[in-house]
MDTraj code that builds the backbone (N, CA, C; nanometers):
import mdtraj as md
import numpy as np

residues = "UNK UNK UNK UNK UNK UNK UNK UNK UNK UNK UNK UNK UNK UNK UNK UNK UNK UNK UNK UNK UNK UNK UNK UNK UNK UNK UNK UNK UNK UNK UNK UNK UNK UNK UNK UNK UNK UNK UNK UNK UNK UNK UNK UNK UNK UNK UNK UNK UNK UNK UNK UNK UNK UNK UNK UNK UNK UNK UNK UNK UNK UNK UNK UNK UNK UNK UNK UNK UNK UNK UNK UNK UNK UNK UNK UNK UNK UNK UNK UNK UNK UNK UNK UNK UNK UNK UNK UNK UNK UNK UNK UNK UNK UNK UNK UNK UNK UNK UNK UNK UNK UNK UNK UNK UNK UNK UNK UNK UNK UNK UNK UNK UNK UNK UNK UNK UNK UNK UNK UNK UNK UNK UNK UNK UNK UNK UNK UNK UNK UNK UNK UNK UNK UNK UNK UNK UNK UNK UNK UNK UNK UNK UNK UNK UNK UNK UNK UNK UNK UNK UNK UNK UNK UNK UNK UNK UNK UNK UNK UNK UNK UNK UNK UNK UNK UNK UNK UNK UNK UNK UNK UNK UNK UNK UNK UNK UNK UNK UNK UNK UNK UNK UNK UNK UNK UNK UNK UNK UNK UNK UNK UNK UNK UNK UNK".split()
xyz = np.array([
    [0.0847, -0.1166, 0.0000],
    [0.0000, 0.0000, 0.0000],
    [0.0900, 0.1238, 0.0000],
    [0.0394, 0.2513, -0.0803],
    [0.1429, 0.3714, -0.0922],
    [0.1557, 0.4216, 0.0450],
    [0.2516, 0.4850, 0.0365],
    [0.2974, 0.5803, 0.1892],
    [0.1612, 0.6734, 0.2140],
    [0.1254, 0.7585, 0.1128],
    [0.0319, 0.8562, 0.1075],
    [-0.1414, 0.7839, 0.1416],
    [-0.1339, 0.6524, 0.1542],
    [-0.2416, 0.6040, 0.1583],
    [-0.2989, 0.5889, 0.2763],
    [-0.1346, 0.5013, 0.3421],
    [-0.1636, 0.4653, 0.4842],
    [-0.1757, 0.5937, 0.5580],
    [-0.1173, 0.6964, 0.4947],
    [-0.1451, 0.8172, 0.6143],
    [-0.2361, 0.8362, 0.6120],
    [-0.3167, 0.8607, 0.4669],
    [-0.4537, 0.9653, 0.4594],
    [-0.5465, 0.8714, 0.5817],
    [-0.5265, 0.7416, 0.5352],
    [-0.6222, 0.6531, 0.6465],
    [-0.5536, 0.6703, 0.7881],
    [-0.4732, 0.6625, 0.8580],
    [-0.4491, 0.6954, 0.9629],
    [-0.5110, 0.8355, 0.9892],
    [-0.5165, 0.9327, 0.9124],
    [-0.6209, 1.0518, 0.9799],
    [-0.7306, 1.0303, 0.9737],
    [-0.8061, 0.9597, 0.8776],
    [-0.9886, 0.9617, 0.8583],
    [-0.9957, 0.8677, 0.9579],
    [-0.9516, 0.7783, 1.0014],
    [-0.9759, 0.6984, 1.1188],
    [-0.9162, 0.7335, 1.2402],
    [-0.7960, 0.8454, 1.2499],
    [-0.7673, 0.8984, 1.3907],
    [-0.7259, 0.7935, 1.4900],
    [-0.6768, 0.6732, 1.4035],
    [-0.5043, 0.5409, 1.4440],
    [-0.4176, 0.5927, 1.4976],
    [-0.4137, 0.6582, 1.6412],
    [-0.2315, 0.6810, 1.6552],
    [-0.0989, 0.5684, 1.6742],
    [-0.0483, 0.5872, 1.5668],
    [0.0274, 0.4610, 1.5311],
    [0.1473, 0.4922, 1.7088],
    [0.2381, 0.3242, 1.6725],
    [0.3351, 0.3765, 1.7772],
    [0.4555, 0.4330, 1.7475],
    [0.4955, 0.5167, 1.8188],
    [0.6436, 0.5954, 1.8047],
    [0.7081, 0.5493, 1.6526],
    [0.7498, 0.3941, 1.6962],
    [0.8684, 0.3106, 1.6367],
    [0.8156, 0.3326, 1.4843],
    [0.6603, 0.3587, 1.4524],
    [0.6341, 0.3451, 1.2667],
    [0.6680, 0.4592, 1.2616],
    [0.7174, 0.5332, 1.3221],
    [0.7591, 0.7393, 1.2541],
    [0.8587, 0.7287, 1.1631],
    [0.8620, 0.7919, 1.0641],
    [0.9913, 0.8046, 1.0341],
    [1.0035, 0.9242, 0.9380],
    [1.1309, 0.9529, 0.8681],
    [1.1423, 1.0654, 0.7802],
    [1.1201, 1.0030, 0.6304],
    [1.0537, 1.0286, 0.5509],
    [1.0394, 1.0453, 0.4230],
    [1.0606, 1.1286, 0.3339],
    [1.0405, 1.0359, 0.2072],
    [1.0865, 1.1736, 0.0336],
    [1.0140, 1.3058, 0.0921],
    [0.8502, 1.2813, 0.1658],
    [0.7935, 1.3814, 0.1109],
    [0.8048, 1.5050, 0.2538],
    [0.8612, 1.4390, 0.3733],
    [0.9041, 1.5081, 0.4569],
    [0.8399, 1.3957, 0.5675],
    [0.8402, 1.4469, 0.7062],
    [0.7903, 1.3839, 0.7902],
    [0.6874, 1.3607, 0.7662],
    [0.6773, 1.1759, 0.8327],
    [0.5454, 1.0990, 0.7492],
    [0.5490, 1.0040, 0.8786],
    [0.4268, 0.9849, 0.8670],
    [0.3613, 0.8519, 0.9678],
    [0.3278, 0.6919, 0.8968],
    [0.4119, 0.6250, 0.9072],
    [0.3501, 0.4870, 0.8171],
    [0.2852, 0.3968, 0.9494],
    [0.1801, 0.3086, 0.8838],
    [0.1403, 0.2364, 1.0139],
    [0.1582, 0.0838, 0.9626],
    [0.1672, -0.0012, 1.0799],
    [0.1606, -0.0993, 0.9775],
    [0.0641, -0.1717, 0.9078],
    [0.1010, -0.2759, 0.7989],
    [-0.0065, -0.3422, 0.7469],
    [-0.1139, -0.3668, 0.7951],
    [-0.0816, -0.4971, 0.9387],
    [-0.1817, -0.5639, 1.0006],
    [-0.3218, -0.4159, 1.0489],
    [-0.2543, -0.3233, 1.1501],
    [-0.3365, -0.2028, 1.1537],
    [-0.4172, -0.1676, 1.0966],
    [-0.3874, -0.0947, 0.9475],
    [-0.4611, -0.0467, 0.8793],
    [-0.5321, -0.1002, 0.7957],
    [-0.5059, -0.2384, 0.7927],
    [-0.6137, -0.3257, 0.7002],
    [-0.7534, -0.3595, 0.8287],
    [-0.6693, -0.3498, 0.9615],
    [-0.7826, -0.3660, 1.1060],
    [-0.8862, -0.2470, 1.0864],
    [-0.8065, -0.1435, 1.0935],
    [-0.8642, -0.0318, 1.0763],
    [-0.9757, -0.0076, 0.9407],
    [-0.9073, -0.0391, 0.8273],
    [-1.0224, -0.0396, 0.7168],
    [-1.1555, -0.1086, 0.7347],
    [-1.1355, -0.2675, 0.7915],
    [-1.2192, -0.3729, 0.8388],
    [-1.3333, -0.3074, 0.9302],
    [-1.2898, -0.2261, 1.0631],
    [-1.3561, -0.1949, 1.1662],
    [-1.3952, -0.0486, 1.1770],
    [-1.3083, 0.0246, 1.1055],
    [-1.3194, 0.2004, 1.1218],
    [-1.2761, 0.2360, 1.2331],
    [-1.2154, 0.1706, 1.2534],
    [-1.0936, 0.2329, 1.4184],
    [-1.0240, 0.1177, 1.4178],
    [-0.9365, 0.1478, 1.5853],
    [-0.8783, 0.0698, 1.6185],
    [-0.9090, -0.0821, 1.7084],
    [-0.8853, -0.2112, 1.7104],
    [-0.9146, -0.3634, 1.7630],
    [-1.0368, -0.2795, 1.8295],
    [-1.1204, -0.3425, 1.8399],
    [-1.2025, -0.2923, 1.9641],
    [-1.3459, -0.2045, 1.9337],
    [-1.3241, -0.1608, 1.8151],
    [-1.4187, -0.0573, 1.8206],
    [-1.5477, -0.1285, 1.7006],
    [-1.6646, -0.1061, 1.7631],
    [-1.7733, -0.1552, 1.6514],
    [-1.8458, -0.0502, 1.5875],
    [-1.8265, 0.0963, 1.6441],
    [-1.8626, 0.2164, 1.5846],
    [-1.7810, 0.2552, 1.4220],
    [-1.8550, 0.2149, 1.3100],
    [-1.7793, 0.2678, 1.2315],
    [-1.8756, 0.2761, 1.1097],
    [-1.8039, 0.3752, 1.0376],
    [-1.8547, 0.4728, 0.9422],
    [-1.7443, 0.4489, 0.8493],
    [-1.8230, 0.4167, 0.7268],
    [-1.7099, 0.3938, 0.5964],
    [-1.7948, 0.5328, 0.4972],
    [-1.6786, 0.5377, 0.3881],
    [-1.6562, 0.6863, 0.3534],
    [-1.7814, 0.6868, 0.2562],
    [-1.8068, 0.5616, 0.2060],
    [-1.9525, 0.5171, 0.1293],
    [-2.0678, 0.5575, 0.1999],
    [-2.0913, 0.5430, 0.3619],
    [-2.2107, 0.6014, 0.3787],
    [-2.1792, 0.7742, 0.3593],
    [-2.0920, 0.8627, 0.4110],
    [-2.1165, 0.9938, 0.3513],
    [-2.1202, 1.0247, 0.2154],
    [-2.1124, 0.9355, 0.1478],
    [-2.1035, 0.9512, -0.0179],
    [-2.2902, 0.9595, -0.0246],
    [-2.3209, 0.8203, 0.0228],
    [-2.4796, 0.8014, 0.0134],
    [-2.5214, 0.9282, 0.0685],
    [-2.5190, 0.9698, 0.1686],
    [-2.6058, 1.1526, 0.2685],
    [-2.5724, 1.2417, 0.0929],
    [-2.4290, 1.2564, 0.0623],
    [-2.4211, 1.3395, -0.0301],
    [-2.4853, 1.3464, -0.1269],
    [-2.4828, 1.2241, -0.2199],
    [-2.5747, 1.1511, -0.2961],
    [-2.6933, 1.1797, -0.3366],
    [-2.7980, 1.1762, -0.1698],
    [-2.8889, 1.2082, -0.1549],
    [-2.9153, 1.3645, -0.1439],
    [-2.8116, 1.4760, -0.0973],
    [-2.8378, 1.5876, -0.0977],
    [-2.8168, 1.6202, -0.2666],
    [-2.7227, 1.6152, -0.3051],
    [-2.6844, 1.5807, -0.4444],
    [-2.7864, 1.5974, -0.5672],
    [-2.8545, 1.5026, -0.5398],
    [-2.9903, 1.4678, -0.5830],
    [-3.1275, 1.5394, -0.5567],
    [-3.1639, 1.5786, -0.4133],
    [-3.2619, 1.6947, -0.3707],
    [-3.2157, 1.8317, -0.4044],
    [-3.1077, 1.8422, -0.4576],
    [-3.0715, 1.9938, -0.4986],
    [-3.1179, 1.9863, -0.6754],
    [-3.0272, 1.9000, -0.7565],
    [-3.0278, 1.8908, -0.8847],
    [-3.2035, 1.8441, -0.8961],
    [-3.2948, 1.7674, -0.7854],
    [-3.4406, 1.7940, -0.8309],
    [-3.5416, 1.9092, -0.8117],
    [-3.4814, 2.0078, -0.7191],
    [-3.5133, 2.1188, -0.6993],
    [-3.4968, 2.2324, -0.7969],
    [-3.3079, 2.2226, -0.8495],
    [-3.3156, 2.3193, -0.9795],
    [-3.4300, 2.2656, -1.0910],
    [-3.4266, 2.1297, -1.1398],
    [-3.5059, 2.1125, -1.2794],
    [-3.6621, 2.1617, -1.2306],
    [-3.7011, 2.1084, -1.1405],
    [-3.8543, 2.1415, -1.0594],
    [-3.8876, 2.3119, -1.0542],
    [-3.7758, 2.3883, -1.0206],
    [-3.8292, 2.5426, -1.0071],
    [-3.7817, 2.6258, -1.0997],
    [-3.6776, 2.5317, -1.2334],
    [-3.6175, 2.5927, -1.3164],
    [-3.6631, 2.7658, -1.4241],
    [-3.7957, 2.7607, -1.4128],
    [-3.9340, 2.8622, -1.4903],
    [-3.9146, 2.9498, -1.4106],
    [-4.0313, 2.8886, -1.2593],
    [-4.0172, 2.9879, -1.1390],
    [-3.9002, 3.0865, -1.0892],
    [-3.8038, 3.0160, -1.0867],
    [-3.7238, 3.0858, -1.0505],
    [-3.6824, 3.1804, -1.1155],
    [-3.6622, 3.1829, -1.2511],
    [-3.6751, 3.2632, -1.3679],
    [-3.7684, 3.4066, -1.3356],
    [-3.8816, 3.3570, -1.2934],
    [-3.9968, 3.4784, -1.3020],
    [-3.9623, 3.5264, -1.1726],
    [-3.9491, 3.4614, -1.0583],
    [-3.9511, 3.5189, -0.9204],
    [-3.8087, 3.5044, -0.8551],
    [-3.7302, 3.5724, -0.8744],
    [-3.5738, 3.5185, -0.7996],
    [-3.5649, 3.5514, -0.6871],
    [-3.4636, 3.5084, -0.5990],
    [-3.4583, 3.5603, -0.4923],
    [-3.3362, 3.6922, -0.4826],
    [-3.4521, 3.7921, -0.4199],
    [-3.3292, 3.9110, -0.4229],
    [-3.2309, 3.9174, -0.2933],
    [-3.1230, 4.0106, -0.3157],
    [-3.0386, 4.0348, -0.1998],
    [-3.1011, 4.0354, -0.0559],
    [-3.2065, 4.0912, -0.0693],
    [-3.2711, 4.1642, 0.0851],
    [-3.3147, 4.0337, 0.1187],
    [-3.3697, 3.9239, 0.0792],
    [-3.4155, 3.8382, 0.1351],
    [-3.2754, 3.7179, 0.2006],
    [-3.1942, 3.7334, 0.1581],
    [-3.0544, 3.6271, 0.2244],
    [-3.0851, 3.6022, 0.3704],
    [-3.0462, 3.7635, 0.4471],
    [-3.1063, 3.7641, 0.5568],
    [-3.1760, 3.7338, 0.6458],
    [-3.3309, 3.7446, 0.5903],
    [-3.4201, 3.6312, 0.6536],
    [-3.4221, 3.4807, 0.6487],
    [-3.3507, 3.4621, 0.5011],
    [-3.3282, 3.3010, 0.4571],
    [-3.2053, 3.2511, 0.5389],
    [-3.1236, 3.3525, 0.5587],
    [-2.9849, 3.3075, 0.6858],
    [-3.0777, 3.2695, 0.7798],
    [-3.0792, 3.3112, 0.8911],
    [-3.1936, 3.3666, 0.9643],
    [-3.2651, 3.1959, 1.0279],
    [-3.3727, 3.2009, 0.9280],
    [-3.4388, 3.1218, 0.8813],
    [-3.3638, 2.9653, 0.8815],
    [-3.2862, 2.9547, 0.8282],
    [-3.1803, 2.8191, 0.8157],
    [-3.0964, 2.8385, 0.9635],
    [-3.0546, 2.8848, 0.9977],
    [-3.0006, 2.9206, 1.1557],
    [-3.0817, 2.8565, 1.2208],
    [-3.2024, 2.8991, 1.2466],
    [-3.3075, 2.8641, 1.3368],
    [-3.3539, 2.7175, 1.3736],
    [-3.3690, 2.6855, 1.2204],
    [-3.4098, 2.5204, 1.1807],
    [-3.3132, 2.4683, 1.2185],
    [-3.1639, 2.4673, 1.1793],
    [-3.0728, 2.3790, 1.1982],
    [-3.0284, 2.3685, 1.3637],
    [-3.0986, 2.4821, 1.4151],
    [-3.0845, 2.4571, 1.5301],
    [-3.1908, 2.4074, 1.6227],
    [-3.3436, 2.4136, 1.5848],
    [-3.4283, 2.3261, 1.6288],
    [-3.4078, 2.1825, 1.6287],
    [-3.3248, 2.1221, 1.4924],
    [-3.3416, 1.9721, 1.4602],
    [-3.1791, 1.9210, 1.5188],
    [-3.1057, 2.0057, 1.5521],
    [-2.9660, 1.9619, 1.6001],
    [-2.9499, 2.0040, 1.7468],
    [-3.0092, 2.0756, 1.8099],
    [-3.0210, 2.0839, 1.9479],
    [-3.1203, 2.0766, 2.0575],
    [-3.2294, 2.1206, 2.0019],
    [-3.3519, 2.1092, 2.0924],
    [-3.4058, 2.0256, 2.1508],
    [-3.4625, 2.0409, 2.2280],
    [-3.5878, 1.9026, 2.2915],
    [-3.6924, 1.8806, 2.1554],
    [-3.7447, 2.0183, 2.1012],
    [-3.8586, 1.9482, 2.0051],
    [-3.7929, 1.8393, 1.9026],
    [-3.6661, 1.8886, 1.8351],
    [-3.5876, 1.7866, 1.7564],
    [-3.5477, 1.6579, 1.7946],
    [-3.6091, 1.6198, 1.9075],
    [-3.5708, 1.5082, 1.9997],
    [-3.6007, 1.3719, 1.8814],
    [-3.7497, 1.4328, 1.8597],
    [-3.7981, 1.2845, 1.7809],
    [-3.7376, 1.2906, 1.6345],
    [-3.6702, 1.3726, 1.6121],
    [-3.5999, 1.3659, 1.4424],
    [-3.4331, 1.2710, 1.4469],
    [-3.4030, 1.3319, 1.5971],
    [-3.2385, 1.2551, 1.6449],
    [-3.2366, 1.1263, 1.7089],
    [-3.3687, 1.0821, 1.7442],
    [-3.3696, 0.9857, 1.8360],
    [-3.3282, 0.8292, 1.7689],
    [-3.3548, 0.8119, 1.6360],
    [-3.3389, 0.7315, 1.5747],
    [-3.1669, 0.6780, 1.5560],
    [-3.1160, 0.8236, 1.5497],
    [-2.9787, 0.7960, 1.4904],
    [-2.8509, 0.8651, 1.5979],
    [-2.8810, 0.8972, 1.7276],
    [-2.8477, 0.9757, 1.8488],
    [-2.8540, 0.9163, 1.9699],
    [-2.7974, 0.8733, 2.0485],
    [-2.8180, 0.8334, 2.2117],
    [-2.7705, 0.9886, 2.2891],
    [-2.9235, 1.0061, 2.3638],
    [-2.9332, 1.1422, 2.4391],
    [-2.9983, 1.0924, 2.5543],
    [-2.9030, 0.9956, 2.6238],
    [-2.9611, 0.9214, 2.7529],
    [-2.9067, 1.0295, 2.8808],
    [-2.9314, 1.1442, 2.8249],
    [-2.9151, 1.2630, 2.9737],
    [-2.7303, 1.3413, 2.9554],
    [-2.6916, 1.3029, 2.8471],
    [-2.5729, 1.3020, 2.8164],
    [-2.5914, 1.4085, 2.7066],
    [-2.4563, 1.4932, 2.6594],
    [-2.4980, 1.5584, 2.5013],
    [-2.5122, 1.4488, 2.3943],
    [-2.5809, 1.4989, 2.3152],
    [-2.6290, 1.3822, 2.2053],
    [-2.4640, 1.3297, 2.1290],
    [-2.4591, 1.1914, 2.0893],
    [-2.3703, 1.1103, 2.0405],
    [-2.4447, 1.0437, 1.9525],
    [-2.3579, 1.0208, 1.8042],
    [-2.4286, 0.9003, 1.7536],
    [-2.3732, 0.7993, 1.7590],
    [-2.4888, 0.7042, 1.7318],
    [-2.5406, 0.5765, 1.7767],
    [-2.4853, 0.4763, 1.6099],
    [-2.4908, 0.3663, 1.6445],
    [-2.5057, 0.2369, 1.5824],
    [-2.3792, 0.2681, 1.4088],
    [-2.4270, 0.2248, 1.3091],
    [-2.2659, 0.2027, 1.2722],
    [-2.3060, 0.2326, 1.1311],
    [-2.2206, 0.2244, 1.0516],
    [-2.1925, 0.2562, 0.8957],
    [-2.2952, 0.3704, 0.9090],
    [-2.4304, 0.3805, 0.8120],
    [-2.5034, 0.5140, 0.7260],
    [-2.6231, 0.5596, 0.8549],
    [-2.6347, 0.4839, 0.9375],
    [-2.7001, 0.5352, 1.0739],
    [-2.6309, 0.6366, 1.1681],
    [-2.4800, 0.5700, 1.2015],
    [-2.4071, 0.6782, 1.2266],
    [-2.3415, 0.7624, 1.1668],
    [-2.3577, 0.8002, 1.0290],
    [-2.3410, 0.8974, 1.0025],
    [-2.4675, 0.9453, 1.0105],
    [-2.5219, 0.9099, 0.9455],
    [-2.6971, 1.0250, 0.9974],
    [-2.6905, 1.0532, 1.1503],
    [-2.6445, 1.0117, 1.2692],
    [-2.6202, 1.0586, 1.3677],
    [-2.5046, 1.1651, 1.3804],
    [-2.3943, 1.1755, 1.2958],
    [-2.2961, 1.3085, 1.2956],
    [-2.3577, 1.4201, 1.2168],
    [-2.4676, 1.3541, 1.0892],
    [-2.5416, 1.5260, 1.0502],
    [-2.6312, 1.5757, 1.1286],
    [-2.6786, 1.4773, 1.2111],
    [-2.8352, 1.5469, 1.2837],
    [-2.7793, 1.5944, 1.4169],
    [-2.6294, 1.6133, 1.4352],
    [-2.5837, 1.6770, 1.5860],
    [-2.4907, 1.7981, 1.5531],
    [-2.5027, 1.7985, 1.4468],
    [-2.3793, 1.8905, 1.3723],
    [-2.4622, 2.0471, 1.3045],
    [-2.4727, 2.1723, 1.4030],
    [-2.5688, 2.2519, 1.3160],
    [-2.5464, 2.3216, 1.1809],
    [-2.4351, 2.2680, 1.1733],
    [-2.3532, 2.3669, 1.0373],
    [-2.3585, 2.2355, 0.9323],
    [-2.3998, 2.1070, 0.9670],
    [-2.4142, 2.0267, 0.8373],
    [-2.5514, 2.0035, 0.8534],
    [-2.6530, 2.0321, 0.9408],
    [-2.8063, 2.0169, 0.9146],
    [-2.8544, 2.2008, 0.8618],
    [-2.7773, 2.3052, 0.9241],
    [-2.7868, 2.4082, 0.8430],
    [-2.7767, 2.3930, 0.7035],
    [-2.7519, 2.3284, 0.6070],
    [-2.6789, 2.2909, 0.4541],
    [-2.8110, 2.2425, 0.4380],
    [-2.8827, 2.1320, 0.4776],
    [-2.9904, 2.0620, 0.4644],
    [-3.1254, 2.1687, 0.4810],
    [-3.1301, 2.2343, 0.5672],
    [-3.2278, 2.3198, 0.6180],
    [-3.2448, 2.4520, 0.5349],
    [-3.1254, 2.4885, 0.4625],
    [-3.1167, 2.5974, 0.3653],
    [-3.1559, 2.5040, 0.2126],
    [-3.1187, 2.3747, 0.1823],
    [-3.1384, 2.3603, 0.0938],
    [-3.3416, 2.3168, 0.1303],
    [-3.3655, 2.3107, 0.2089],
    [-3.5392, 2.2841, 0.2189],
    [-3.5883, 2.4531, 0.1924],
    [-3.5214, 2.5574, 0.2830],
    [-3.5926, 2.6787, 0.2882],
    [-3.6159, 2.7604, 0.1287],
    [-3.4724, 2.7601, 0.0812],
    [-3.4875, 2.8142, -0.0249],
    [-3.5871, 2.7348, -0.1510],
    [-3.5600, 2.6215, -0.1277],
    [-3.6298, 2.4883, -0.1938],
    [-3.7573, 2.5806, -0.2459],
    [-3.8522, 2.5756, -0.0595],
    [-3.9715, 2.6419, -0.0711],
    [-4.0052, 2.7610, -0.0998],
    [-3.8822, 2.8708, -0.1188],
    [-3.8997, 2.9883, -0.1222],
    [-3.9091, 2.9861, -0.3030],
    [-3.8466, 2.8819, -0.3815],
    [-3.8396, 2.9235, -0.4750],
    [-3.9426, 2.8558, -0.5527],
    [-3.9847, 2.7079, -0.4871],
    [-4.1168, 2.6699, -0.5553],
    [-4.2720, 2.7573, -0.5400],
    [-4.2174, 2.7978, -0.4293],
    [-4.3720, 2.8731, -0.3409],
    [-4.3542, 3.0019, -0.2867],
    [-4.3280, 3.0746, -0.3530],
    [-4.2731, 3.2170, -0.2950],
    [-4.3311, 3.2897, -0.1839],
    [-4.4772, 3.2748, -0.1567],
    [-4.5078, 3.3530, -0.0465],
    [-4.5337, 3.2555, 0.0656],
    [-4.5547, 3.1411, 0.0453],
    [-4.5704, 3.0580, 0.1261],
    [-4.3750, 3.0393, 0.2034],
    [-4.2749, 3.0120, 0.1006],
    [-4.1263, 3.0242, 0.1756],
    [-4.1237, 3.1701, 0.2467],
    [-4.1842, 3.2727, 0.1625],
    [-4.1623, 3.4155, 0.2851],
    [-4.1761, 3.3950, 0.3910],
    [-4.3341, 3.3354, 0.4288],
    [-4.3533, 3.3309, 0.5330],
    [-4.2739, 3.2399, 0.6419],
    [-4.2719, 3.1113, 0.5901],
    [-4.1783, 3.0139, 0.6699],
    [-4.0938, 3.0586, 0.7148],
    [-4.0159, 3.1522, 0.5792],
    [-3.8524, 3.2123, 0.6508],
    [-3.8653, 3.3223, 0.7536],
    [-3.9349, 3.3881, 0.7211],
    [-4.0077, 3.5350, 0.8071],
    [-4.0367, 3.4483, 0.9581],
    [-4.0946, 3.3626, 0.9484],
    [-4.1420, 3.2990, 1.0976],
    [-4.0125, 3.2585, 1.1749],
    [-3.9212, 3.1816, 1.0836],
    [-3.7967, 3.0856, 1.1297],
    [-3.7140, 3.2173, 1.2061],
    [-3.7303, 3.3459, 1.1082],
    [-3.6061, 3.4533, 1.0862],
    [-3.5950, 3.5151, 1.2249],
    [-3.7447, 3.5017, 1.2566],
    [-3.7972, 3.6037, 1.3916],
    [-3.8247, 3.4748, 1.5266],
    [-3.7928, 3.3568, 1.5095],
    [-3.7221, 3.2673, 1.6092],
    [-3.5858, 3.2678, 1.6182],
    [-3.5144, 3.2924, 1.5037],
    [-3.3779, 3.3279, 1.5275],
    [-3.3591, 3.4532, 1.6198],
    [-3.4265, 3.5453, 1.5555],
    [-3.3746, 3.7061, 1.6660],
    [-3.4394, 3.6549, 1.7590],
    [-3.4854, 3.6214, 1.8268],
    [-3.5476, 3.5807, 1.9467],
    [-3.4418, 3.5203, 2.0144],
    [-3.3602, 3.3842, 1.9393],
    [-3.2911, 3.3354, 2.0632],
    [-3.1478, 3.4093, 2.0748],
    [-3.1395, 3.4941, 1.9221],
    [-3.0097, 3.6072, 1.9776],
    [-3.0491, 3.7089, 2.0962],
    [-3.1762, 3.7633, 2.0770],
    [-3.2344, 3.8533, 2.1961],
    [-3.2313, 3.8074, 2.3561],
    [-3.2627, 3.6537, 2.3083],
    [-3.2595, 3.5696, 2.4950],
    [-3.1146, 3.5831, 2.5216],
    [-3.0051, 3.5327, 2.4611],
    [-2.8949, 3.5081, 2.4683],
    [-2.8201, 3.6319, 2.5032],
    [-2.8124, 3.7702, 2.4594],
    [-2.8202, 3.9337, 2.5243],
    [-2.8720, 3.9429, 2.6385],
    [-2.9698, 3.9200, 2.6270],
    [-3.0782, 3.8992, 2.7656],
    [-3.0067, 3.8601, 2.8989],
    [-2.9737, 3.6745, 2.8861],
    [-2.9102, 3.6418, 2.9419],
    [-2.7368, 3.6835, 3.0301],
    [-2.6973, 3.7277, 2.8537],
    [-2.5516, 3.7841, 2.9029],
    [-2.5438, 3.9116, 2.9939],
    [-2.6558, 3.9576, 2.9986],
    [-2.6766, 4.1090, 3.0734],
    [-2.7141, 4.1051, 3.1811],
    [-2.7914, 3.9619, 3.2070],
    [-2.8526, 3.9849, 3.3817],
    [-2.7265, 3.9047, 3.4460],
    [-2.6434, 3.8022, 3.3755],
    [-2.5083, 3.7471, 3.4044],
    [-2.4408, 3.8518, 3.4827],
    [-2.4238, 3.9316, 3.4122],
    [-2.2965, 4.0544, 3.3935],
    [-2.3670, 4.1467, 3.4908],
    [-2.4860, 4.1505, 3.5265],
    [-2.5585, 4.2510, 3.6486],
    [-2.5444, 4.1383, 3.7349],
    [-2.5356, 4.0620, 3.7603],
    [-2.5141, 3.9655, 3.8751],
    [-2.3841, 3.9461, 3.9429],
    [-2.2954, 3.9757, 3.8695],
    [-2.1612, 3.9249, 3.9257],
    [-2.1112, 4.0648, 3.9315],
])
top = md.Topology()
chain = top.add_chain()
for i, resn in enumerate(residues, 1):
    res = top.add_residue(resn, chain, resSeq=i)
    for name in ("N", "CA", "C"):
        top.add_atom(name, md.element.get_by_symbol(name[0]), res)
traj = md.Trajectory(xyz[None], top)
């Protein structure tokens, strides 16, 4: 197996090899691991021991699938969008808006029943659960900046199939967002009058 191989896999799996595989290489300091290891590691997605694992095929499949809900969204609103675009002034609320969501379905109690499937939140911060394309659906649904991606591609989705109907959604989402920036001020101020 190439030098450049075993490393890249020693980082996507996060193997710390021992001392003795270090060494200097052509391409500068390099980590080789050995055979037996990293063929363990390919097998299991970590190191002896571990049954949690995620091969690079299930994030291909999530992509795949986003992949696919985007490229059916352009052909689907391809006209519409034409007649009704979305202007500058609206980003804002559509930020806003995707902020909000990605943070209802990646942190909240109401998002409980969307994570529960693919998340253990036994009183603990949420972790995912169970192995290959489950746990990765458990690293997007805890992650708000990769369910934000998902949540912008639904908002605009609707803003551009359904224009006043996405206003509103986003307008609603936009003004739960300033809300929990307003609590969060809120908070930092009676903090800061307290101490």
């Amino acid at each position: 197996m190439p030098r450049g191989t075993r490393i890249f896999i020693w980082m996507i799996n996060r193997v710390r090899p021992p001392l003795s595989a270090r060494g200097w290489g052509a391409a500068g300091w390099v980590i080789s691991m050995p055979m037996a290891a990293t063929e363990e590691s390919l097998r299991t997605g970590g190191p002896r021991g571990t049954d949690e694992r995620t091969e690079p095929v299930d994030y291909a499949a999530i992509n795949a699938v986003y992949a696919a809900l985007a490229a059916g969204l352009l052909y689907a609103t391809r006209e519409r969008a034409a007649e009704e675009p979305i202007a500058v002034r609206e980003l804002i609320p559509l930020s806003a808006a995707t902020f909000a969501l990605s943070k209802v379905i990646a942190r909240e109690k109401v998002g409980t029943w969307l994570r529960e499937p693919f998340v253990d939140q036994d009183g603990h911060p949420p972790r995912p659960t169970g192995r290959r394309l489950q746990r990765a659906i458990g690293e997007l649904v805890t992650c708000t900046r990769c369910v934000g991606a998902w949540s912008a591609l639904g908002i605009v989705g609707l803003r551009v199939a359904s224009p006043t109907t996405g206003r509103t959604v986003a307008n609603v989402l936009a003004a739960s967002a300033a809300n929990d920036w307003m609590q969060a001020g809120f908070r930092l101020l009676c903090n800061r009058s307290d101490s």
